[in-house]
mmCIF file of the C-alpha atoms, coordinates in Angstrom:
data_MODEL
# 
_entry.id   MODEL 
# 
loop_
_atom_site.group_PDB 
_atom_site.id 
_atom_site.type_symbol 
_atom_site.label_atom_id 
_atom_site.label_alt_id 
_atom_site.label_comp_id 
_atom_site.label_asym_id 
_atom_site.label_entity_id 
_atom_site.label_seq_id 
_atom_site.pdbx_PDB_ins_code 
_atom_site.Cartn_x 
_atom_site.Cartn_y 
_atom_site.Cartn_z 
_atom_site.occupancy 
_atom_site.B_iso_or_equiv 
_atom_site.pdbx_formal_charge 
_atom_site.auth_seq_id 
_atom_site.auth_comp_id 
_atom_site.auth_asym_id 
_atom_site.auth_atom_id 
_atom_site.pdbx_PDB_model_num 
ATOM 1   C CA . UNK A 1 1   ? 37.759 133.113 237.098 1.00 0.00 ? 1   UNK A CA 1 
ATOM 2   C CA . UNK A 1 2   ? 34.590 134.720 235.519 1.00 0.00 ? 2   UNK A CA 1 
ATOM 3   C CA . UNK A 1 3   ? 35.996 137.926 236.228 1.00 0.00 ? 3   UNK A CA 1 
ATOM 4   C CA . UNK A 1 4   ? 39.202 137.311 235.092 1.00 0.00 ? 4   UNK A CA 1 
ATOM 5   C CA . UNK A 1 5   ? 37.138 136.220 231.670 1.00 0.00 ? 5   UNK A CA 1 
ATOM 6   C CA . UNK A 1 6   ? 35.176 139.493 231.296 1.00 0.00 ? 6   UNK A CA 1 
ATOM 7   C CA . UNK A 1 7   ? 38.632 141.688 232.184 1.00 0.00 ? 7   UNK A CA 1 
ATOM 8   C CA . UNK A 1 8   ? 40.466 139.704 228.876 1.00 0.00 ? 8   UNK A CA 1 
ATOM 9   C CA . UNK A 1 9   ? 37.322 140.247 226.846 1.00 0.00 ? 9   UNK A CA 1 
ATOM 10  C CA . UNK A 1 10  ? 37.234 143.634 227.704 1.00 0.00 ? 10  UNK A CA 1 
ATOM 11  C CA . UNK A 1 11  ? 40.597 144.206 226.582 1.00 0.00 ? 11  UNK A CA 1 
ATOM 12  C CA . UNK A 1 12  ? 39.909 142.591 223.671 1.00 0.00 ? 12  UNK A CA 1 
ATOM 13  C CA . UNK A 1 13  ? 36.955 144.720 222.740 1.00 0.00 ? 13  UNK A CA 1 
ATOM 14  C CA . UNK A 1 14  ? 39.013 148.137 223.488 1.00 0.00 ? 14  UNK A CA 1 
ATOM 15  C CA . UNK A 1 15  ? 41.714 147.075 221.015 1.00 0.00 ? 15  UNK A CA 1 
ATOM 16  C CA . UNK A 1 16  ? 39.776 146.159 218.317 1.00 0.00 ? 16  UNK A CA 1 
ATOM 17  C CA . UNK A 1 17  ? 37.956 149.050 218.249 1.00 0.00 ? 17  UNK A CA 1 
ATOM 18  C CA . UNK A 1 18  ? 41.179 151.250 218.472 1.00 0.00 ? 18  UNK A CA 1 
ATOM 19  C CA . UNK A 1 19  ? 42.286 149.304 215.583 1.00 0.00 ? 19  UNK A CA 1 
ATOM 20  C CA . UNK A 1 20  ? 39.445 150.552 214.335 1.00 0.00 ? 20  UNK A CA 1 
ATOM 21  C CA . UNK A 1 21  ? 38.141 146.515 213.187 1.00 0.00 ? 21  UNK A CA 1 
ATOM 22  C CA . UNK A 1 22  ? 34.863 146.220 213.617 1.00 0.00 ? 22  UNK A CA 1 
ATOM 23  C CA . UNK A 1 23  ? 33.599 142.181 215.278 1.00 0.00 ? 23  UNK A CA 1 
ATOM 24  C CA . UNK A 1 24  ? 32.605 140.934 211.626 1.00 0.00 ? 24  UNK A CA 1 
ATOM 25  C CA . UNK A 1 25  ? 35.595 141.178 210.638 1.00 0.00 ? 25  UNK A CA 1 
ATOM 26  C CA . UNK A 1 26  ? 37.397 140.064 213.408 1.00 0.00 ? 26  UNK A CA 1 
ATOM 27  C CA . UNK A 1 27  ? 35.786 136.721 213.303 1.00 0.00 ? 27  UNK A CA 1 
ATOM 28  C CA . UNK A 1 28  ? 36.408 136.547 209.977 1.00 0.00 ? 28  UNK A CA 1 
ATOM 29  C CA . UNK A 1 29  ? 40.157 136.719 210.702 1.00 0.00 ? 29  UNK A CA 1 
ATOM 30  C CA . UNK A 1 30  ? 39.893 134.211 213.247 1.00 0.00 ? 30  UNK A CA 1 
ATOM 31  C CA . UNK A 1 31  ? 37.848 131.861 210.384 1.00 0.00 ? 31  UNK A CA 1 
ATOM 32  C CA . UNK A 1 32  ? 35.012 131.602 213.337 1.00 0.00 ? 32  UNK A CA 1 
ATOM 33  C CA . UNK A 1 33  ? 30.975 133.069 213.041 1.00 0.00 ? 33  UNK A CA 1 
ATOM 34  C CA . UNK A 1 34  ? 30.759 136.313 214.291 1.00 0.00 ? 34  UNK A CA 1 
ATOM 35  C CA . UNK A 1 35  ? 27.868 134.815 217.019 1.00 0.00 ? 35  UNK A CA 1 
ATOM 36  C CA . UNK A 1 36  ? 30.570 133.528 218.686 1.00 0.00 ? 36  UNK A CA 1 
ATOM 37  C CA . UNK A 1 37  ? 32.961 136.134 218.742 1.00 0.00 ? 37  UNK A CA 1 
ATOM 38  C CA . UNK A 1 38  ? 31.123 138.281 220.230 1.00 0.00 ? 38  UNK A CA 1 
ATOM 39  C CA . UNK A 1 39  ? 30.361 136.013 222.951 1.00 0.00 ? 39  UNK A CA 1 
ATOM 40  C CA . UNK A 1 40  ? 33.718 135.823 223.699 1.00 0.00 ? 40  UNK A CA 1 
ATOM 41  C CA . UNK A 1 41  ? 34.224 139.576 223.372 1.00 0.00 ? 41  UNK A CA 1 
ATOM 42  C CA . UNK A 1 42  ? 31.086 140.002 225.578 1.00 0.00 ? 42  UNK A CA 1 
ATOM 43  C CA . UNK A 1 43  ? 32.983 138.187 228.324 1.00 0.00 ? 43  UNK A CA 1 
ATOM 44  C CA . UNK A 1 44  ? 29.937 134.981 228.508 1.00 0.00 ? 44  UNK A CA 1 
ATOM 45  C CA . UNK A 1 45  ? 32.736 132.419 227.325 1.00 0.00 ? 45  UNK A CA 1 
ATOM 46  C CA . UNK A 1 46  ? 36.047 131.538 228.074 1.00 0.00 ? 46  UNK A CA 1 
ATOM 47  C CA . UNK A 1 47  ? 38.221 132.376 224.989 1.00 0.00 ? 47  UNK A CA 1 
ATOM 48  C CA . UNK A 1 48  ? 40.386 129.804 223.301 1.00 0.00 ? 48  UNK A CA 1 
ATOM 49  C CA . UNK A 1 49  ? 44.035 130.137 223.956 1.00 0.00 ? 49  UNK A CA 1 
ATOM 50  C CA . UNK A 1 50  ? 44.593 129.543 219.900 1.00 0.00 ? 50  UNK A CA 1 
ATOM 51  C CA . UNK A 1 51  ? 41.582 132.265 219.265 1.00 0.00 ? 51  UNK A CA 1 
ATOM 52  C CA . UNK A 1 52  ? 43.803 134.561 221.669 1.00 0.00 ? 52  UNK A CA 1 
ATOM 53  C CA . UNK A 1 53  ? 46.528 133.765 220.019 1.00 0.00 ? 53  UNK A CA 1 
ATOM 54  C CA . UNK A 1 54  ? 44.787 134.981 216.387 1.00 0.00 ? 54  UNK A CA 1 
ATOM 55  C CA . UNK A 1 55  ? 43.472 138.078 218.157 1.00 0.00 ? 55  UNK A CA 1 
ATOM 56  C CA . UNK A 1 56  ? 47.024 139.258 219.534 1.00 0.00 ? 56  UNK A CA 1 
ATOM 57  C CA . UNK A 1 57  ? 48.325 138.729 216.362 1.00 0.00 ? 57  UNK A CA 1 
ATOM 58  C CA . UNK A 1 58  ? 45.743 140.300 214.098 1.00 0.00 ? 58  UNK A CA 1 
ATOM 59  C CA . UNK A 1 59  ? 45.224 143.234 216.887 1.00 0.00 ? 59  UNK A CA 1 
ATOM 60  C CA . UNK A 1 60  ? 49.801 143.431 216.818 1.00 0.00 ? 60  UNK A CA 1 
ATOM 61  C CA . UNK A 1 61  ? 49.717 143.059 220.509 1.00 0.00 ? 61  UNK A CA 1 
ATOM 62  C CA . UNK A 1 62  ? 52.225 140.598 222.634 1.00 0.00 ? 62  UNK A CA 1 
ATOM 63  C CA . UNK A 1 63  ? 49.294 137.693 224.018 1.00 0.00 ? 63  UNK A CA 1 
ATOM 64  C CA . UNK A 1 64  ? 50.285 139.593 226.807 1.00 0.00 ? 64  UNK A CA 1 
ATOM 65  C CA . UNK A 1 65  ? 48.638 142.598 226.744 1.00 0.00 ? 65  UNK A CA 1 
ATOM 66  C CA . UNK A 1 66  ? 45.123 140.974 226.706 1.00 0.00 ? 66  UNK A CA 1 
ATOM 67  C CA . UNK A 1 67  ? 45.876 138.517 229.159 1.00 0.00 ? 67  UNK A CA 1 
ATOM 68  C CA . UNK A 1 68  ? 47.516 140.376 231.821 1.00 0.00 ? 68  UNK A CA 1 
ATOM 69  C CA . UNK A 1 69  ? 46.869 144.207 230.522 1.00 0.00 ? 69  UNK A CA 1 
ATOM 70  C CA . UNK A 1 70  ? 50.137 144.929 229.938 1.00 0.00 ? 70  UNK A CA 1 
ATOM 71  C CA . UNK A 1 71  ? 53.037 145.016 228.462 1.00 0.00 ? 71  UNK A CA 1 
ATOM 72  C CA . UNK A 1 72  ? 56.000 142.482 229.109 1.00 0.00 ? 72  UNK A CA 1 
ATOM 73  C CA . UNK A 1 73  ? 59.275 144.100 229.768 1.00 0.00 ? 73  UNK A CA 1 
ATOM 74  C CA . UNK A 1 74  ? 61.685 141.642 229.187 1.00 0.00 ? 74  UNK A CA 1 
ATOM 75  C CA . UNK A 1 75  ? 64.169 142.243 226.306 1.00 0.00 ? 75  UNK A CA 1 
ATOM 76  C CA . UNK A 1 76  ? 67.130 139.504 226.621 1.00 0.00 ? 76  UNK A CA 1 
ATOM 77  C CA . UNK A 1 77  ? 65.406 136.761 228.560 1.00 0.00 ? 77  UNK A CA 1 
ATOM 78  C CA . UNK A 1 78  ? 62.731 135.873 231.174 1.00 0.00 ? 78  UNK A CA 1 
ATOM 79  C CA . UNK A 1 79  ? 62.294 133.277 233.570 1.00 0.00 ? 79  UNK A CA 1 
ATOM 80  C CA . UNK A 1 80  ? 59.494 131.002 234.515 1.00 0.00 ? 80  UNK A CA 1 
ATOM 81  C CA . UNK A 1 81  ? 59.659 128.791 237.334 1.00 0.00 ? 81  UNK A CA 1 
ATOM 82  C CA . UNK A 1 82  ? 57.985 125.573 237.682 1.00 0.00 ? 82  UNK A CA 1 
ATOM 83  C CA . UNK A 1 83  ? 54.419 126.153 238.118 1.00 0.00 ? 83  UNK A CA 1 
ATOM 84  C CA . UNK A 1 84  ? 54.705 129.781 237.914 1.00 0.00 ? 84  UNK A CA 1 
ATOM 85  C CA . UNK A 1 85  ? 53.410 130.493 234.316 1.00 0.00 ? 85  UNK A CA 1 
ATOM 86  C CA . UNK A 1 86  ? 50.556 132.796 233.344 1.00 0.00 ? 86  UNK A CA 1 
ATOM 87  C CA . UNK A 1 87  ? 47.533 130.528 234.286 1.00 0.00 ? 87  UNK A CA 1 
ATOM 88  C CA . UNK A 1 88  ? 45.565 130.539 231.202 1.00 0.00 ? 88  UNK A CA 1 
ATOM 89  C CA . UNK A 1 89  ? 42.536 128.110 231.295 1.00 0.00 ? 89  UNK A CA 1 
ATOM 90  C CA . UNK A 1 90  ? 40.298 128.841 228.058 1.00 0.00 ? 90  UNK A CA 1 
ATOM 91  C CA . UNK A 1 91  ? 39.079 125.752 227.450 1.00 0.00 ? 91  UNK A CA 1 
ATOM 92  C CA . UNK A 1 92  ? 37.814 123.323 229.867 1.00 0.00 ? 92  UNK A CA 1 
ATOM 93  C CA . UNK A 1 93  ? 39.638 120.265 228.206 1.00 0.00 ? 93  UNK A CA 1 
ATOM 94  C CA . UNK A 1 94  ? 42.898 121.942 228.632 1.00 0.00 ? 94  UNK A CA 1 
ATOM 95  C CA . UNK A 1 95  ? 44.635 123.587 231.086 1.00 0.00 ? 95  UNK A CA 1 
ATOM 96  C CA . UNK A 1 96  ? 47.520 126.462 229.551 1.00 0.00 ? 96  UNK A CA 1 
ATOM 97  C CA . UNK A 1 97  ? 50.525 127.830 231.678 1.00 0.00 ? 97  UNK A CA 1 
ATOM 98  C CA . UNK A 1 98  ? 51.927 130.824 229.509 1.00 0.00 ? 98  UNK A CA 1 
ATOM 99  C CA . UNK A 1 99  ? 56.120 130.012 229.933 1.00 0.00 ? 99  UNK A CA 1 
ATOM 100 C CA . UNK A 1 100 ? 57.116 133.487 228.649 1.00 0.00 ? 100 UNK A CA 1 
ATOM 101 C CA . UNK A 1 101 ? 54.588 135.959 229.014 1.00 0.00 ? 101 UNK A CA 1 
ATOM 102 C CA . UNK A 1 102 ? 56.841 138.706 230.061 1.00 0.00 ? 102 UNK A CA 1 
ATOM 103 C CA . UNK A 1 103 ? 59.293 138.416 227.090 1.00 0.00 ? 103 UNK A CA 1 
ATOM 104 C CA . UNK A 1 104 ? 58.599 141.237 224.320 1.00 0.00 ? 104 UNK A CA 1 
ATOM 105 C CA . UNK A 1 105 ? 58.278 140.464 220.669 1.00 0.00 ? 105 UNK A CA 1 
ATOM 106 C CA . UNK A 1 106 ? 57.971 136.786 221.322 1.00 0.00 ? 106 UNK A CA 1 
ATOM 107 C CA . UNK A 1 107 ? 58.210 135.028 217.451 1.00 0.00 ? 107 UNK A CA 1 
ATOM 108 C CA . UNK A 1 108 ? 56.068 131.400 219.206 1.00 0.00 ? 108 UNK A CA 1 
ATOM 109 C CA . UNK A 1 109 ? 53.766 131.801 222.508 1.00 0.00 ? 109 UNK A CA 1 
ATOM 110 C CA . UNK A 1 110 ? 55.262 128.324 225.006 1.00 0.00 ? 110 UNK A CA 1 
ATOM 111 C CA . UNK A 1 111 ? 52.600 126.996 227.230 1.00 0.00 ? 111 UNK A CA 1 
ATOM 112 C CA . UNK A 1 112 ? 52.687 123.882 229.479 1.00 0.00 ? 112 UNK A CA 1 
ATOM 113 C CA . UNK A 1 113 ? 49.390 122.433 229.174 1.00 0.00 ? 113 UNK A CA 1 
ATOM 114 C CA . UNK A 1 114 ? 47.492 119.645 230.676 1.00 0.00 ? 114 UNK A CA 1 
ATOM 115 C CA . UNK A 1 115 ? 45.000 117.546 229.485 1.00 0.00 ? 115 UNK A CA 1 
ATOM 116 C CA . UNK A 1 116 ? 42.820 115.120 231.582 1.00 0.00 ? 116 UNK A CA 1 
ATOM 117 C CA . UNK A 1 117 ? 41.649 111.842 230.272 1.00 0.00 ? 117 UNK A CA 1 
ATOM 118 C CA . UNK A 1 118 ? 38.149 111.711 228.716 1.00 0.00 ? 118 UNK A CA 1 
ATOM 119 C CA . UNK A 1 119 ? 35.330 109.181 228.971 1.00 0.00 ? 119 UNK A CA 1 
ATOM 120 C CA . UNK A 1 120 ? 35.262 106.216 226.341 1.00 0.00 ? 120 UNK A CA 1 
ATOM 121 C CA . UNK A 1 121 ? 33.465 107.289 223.556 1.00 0.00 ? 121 UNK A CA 1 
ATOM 122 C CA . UNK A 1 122 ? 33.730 110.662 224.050 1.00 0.00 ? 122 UNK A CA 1 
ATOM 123 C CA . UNK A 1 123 ? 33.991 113.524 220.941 1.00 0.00 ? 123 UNK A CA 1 
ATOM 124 C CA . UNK A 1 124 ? 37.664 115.590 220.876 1.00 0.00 ? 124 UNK A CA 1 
ATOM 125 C CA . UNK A 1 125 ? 36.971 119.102 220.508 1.00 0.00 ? 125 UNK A CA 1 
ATOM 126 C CA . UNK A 1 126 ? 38.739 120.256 217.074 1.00 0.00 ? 126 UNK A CA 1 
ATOM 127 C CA . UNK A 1 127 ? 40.260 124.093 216.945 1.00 0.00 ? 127 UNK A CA 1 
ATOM 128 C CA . UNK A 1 128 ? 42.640 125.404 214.432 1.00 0.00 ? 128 UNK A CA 1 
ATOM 129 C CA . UNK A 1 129 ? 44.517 128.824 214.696 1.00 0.00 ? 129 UNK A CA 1 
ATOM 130 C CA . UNK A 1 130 ? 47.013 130.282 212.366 1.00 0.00 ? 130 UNK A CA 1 
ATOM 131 C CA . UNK A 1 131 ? 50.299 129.668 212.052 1.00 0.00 ? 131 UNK A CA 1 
ATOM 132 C CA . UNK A 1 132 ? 51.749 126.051 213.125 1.00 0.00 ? 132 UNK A CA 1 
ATOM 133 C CA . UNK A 1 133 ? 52.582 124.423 216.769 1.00 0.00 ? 133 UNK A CA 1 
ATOM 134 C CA . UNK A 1 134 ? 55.236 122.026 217.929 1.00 0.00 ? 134 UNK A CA 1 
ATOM 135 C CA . UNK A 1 135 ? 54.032 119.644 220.592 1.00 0.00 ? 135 UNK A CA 1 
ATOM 136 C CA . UNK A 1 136 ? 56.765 117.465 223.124 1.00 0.00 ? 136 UNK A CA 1 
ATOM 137 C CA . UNK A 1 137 ? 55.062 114.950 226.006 1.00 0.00 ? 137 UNK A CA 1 
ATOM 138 C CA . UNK A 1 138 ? 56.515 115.556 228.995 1.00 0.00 ? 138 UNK A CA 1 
ATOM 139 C CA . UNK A 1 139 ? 53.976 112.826 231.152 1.00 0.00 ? 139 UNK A CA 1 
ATOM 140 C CA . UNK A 1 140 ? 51.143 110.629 229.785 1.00 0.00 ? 140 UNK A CA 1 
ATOM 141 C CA . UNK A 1 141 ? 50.215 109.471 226.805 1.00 0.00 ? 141 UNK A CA 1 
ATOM 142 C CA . UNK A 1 142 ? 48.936 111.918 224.318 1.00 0.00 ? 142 UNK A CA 1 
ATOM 143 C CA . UNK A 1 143 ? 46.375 111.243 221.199 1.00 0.00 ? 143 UNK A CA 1 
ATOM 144 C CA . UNK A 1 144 ? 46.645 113.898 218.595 1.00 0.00 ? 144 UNK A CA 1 
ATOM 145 C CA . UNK A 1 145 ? 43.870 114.086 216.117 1.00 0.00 ? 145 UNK A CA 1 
ATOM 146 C CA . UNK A 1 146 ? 44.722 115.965 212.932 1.00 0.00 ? 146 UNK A CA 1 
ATOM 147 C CA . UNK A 1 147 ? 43.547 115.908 209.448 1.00 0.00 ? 147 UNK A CA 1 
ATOM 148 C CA . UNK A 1 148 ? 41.663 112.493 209.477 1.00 0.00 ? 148 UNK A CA 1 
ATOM 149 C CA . UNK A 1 149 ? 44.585 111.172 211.430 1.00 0.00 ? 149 UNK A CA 1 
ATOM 150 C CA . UNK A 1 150 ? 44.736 109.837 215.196 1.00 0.00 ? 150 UNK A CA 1 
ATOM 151 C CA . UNK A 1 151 ? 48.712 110.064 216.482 1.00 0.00 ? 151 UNK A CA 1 
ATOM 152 C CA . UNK A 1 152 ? 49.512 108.421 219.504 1.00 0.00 ? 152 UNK A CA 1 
ATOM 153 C CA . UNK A 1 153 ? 52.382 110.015 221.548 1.00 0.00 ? 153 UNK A CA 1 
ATOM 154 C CA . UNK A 1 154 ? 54.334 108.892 224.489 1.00 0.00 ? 154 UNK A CA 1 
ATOM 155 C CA . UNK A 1 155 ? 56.304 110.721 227.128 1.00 0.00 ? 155 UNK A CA 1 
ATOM 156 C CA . UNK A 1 156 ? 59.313 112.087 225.393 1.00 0.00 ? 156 UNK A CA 1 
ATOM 157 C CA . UNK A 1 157 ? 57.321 112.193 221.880 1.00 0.00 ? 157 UNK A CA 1 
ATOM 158 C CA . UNK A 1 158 ? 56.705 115.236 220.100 1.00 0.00 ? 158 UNK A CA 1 
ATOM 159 C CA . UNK A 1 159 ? 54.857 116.456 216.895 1.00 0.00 ? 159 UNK A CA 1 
ATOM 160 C CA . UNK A 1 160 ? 55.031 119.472 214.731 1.00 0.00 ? 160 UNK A CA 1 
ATOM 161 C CA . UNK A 1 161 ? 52.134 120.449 212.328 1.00 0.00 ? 161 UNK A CA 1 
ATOM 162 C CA . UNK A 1 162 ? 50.182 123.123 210.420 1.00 0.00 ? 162 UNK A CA 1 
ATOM 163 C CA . UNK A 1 163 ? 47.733 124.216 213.121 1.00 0.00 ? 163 UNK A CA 1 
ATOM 164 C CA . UNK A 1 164 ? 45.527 125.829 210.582 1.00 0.00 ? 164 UNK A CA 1 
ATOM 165 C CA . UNK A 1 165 ? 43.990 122.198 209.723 1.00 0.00 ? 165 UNK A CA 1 
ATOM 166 C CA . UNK A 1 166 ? 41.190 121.037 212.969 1.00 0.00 ? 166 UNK A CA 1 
ATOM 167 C CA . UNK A 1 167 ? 43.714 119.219 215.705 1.00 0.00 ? 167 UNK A CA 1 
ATOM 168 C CA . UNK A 1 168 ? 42.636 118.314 219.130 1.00 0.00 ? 168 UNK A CA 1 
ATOM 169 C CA . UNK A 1 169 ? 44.680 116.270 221.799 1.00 0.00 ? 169 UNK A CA 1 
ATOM 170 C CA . UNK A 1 170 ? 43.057 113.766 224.693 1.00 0.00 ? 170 UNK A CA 1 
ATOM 171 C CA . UNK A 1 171 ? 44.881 112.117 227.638 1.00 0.00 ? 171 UNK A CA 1 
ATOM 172 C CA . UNK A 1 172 ? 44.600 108.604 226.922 1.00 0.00 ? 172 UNK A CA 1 
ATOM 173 C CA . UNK A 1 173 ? 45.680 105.420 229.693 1.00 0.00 ? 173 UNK A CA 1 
ATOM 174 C CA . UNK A 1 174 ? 43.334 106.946 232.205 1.00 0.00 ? 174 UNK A CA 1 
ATOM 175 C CA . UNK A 1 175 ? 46.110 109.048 233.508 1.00 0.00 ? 175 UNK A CA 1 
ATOM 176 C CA . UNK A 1 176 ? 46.170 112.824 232.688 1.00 0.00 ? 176 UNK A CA 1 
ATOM 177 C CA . UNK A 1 177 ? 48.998 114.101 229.870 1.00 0.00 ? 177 UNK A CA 1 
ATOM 178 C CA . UNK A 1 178 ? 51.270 116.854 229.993 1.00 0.00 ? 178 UNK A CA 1 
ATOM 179 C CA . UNK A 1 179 ? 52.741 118.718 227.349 1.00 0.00 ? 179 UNK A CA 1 
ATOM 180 C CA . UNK A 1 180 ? 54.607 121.562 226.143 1.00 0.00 ? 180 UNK A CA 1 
ATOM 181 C CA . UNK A 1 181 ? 53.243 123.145 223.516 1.00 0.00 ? 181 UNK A CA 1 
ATOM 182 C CA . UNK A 1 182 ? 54.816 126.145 220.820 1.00 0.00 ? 182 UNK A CA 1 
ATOM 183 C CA . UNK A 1 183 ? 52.766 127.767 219.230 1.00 0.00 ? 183 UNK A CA 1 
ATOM 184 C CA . UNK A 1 184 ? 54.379 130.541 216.390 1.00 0.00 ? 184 UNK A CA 1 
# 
């Protein structure tokens, strides 16, 4: 995994300097410092799936190319079969599957993603990333946290929201949650 981390930053740090954007003002794109951008560009973190999701779009590149290093091929339609999708784990609370990875000029990135349950007590991690996201529980229970609100969603639930305000999600019931999530 830590090499697969240091090949995506990698990638990262070509493109952006062939887009000829230097780190300051990448992070300041992404609305992060630019101590922790270059972290991830240095490879020593994992990089958030919404701050790869900023980078491909500021850098015009399908997610894509800096996950996989290159480019998807598919024109009319791709398939993903169950379990199958790009594995894409940037943050340790959340486990992504990338659902159409090889589709070109995608207009929203799908990604099944689980979530296991936390501790009582313990802190959500808040991100934000441009653009907005659509969220549908497929298993578990799912808290969403967003703009001083806590949602509570069951299986079959979903929510849609500006994803440029802090959200973060948590399995709640003890039981891990799964959920596909859109992200455009």
């Amino acid at each position: 995994m830590q090499e697969e981390i240091k090949e995506i930053a990698s990638r990262v740090k070509e493109l952006r300097e062939i887009s000829d954007i230097t780190a300051d003002e990448m992070a300041g794109r992404l609305n992060i410092d630019t101590g922790t951008y270059q972290i991830y560009e240095a490879g020593e973190a994992d990089i958030p799936a919404s701050i790869l999701y900023g980078i491909s779009n500021e850098l015009k590149v399908d997610m894509a190319v800096l996950l996989k290093g290159e480019d998807p091929r598919m024109h009319v339609f791709t398939v993903t079969r169950k379990d199958k999708g790009i594995s894409v784990e940037r943050r340790k609370e959340y486990k992504y599957q990338n659902l159409a990875a090889n589709f070109v000029h995608k207009k929203a990135e799908p990604f099944v993603v689980k979530v296991e349950p936390k501790q009582e007590g313990t802190k959500i991690s808040m991100n934000s990333h441009p653009g907005q996201e659509f969220d549908f529980v497929l298993e578990g229970t799912l808290k969403v946290v967003i703009h001083n609100n806590e949602i509570v969603l069951e299986e079959g639930d979903s929510i849609f929201f500006d994803s440029n305000y802090p959200h973060g999600m948590a399995a709640v019931g003890g039981k891990s949650a799964k959920f596909l999530a859109i992200i455009m």
